[in-house]
C-alpha positions as CSV (number, residue, x, y, z in Angstrom):
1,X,0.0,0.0,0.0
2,X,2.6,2.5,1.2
3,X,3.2,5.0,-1.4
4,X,1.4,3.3,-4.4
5,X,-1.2,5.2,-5.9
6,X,-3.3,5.0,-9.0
7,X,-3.1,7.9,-11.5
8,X,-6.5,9.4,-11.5
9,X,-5.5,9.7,-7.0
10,X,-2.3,12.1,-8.2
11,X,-4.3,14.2,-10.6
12,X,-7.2,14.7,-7.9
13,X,-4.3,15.5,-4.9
14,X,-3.1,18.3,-7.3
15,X,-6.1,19.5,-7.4
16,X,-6.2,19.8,-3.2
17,X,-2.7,20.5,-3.3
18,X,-2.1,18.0,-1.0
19,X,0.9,18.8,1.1
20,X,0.1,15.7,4.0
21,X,1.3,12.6,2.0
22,X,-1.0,10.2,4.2
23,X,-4.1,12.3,2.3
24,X,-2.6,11.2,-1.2
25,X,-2.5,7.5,-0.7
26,X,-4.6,7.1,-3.1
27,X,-7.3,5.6,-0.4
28,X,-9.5,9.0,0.2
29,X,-11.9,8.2,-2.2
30,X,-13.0,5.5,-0.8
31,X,-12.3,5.0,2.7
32,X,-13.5,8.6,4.2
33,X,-10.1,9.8,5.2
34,X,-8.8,12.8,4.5
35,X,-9.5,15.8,1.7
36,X,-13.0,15.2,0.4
37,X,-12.7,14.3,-3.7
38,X,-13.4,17.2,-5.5
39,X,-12.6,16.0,-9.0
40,X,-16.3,16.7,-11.0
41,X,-16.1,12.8,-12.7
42,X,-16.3,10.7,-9.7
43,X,-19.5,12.7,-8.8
44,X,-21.0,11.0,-6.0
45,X,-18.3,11.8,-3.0
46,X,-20.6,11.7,-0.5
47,X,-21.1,7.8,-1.3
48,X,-17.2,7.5,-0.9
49,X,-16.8,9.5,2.2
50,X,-20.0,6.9,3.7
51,X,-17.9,3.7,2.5
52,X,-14.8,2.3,4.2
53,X,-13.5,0.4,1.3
54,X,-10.6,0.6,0.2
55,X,-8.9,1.3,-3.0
56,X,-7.0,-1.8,-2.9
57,X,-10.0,-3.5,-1.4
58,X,-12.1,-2.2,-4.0
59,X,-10.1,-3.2,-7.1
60,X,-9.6,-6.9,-5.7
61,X,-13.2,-7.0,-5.7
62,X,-14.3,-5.6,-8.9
63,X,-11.3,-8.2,-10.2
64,X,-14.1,-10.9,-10.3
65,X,-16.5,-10.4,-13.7
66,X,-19.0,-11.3,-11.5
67,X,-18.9,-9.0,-8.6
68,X,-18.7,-6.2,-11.9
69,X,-22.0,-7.4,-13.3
70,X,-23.8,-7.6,-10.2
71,X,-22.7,-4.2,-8.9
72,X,-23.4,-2.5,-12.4
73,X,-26.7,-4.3,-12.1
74,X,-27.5,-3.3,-8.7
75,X,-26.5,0.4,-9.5
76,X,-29.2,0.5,-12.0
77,X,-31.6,-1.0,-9.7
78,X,-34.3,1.2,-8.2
79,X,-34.2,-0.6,-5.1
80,X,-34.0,-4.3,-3.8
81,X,-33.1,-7.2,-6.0
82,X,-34.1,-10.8,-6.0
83,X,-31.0,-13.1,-5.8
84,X,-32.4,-14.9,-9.1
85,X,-32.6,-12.0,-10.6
86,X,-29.1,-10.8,-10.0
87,X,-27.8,-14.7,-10.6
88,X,-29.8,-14.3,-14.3
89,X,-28.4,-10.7,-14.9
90,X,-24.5,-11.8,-14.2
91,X,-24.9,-15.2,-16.7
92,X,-26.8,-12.8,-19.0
93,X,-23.2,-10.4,-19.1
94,X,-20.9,-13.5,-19.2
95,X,-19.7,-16.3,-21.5
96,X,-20.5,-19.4,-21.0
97,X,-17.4,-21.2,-20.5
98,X,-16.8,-24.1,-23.0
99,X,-17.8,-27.3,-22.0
100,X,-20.4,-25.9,-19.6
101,X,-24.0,-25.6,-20.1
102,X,-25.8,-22.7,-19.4
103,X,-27.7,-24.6,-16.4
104,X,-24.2,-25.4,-15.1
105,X,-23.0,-22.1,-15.4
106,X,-25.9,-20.7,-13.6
107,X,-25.2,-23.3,-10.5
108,X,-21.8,-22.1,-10.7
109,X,-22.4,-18.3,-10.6
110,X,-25.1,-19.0,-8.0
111,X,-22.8,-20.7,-5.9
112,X,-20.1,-18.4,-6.3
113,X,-22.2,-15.1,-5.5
114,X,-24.1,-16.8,-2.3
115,X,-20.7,-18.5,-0.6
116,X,-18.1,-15.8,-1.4
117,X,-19.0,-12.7,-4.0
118,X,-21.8,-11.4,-2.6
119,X,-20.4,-11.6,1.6
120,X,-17.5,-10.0,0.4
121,X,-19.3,-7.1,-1.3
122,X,-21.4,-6.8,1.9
123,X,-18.3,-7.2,4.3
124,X,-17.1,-3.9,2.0
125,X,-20.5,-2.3,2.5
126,X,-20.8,-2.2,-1.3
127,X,-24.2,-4.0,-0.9
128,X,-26.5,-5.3,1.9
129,X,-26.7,-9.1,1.0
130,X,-30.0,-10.7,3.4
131,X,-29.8,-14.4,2.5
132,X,-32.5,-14.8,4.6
133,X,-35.3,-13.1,2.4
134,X,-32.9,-13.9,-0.5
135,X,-32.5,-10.0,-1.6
136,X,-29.7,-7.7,-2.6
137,X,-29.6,-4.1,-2.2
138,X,-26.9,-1.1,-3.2
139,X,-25.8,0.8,-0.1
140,X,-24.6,4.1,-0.6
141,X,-21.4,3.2,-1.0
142,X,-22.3,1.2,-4.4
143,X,-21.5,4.3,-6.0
144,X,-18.3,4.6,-5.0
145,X,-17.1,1.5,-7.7
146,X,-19.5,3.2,-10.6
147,X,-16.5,5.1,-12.2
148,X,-14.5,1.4,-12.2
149,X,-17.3,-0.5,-13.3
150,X,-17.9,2.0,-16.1
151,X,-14.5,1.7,-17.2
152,X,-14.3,-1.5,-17.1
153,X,-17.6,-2.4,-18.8
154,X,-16.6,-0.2,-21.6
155,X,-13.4,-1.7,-21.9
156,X,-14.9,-5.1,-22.2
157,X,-17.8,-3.9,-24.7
158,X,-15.4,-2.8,-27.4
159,X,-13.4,-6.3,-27.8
């Protein structure tokens, strides 16, 4: 962690003209600490002062396709999702894998998103996950991973 920082963090520090080097770790956008983001494209920075995710957190998580398709989807959600629902939404964004079929895949996703995706994501407070009543919800803090997701999802729609 130290001193690393991603490149969009330096451009946004010269913006606060940071002078306190713990403020430009490169963590403020997500985790609440120090100099509020400024920078008019990450837009929501109230979200990212209300999350303690983070950046390195945050970009381990969104390396799984499936925690980006369930995020995007739950950003465009008006409210709660079912878990079937979000299960049908992340196979709908990804390839099948060869030699599965889609009923396969779909276990597998399902799997994947109730035993280790989806606690994660609530761990980070990206989402509240109730097994229980088998819903998903974005929190606040959802919006602090839309200007990755976007990214990425572009990235992804042009190959």
């Amino acid at each position: 962690m130290g001193s690393e920082q991603p490149p969009e963090s330096r451009s946004s520090d010269n913006h606060r003209g940071a002078g306190d080097p713990s403020e430009s770790r490169g963590e403020s956008e997500a985790s609440g600490g120090g100099a509020p983001d400024t920078t008019p494209e990450r837009g929501d920075s109230d979200a990212a002062r209300e999350s303690d995710v983070s950046v390195d957190d945050l970009f381990e998580l969104l390396a799984r396709p499936g925690n980006r398709y369930a995020l995007a989807y739950l950003h465009r959600a008006d409210g709660p999702v079912p878990f079937e629902e979000l299960v049908e939404n992340v196979v709908d964004g990804a390839a099948v894998p060869d030699g599965l079929s889609t009923a396969e895949f779909r276990d597998r996703v399902a799997t994947r998103l109730v035993h280790s995706n989806l606690p994660k994501l609530d761990d980070a407070g990206l989402v509240e996950y109730d097994r229980e009543a088998g819903l998903v919800r974005p929190t606040g803090a959802t919006a602090v991973a839309v200007p990755y997701l976007e990214l990425a999802m572009d990235q992804f729609s042009a190959e």
